[in-house]
C-alpha positions in Angstrom: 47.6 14.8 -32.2 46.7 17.8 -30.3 46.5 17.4 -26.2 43.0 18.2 -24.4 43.3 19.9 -21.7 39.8 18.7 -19.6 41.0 20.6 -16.5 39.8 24.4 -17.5 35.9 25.4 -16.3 33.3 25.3 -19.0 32.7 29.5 -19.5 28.8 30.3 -18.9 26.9 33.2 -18.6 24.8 32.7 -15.0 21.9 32.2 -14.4 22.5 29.5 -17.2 20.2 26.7 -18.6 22.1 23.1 -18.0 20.6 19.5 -18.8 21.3 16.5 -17.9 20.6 13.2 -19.9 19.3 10.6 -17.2 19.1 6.5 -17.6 17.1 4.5 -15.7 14.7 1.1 -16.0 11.8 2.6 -17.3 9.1 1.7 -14.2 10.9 4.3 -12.4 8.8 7.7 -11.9 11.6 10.2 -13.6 9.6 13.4 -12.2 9.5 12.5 -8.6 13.0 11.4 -8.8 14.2 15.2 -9.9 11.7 16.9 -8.1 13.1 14.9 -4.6 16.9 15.5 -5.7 16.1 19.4 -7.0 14.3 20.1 -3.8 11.4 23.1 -5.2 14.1 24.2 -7.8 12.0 25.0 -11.0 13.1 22.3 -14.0 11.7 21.1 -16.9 12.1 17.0 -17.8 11.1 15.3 -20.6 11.1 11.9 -21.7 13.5 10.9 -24.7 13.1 7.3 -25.7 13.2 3.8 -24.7 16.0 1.3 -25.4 15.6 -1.4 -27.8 14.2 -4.0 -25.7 12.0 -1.8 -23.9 14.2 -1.7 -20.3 15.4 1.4 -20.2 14.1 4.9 -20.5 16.0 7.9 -21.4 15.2 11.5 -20.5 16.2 15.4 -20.6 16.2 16.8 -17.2 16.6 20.7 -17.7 17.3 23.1 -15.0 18.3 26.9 -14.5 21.7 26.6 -12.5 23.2 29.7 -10.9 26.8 28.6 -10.6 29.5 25.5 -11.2 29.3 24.0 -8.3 25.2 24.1 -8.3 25.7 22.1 -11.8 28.1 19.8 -10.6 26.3 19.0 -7.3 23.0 18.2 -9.3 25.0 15.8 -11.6 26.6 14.1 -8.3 23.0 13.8 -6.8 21.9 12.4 -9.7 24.6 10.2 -10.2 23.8 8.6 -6.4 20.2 8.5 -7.2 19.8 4.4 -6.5 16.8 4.4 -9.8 19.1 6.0 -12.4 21.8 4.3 -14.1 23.8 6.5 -16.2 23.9 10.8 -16.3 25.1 12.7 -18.8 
């Protein structure tokens, strides 16, 4: 079996388009959630679906990222973000 190596930078062409794929109870307000963590930075989020018993809500957060460390930041922020369970 080949070995992955998960260590190299993904290659993008910046200004790049980058989502995100947020999980959180679905009473929480997703919108005011990116728009506090994205501070004014333009975005774009959508809602996905719900999980089978209704709890959960999954969306598609989408924002133009100039660099790797602007995408990884956003993911951390998100990550911290008490309302949202799981980021992809």
């Amino acid at each position: 079996m080949e070995k992955v190596d998960n260590t190299k930078e993904l290659k993008l062409d910046f200004p790049a388009k980058w989502q995100y794929k947020i999980i959180m109870q679905k009473e929480h307000d997703a919108k005011k959630i990116a728009k506090d963590i994205l501070k004014g930075k333009e975005h774009k989020i959508t809602k996905s679906q719900n999980s089978s018993k209704g709890n959960y809500a999954s969306h598609t957060l989408e924002v133009l990222i100039d660099d790797h460390k602007e995408r990884k930041a956003i993911f951390e922020d998100l990550k911290k973000h008490k309302d949202i369970k799981f980021v992809l």
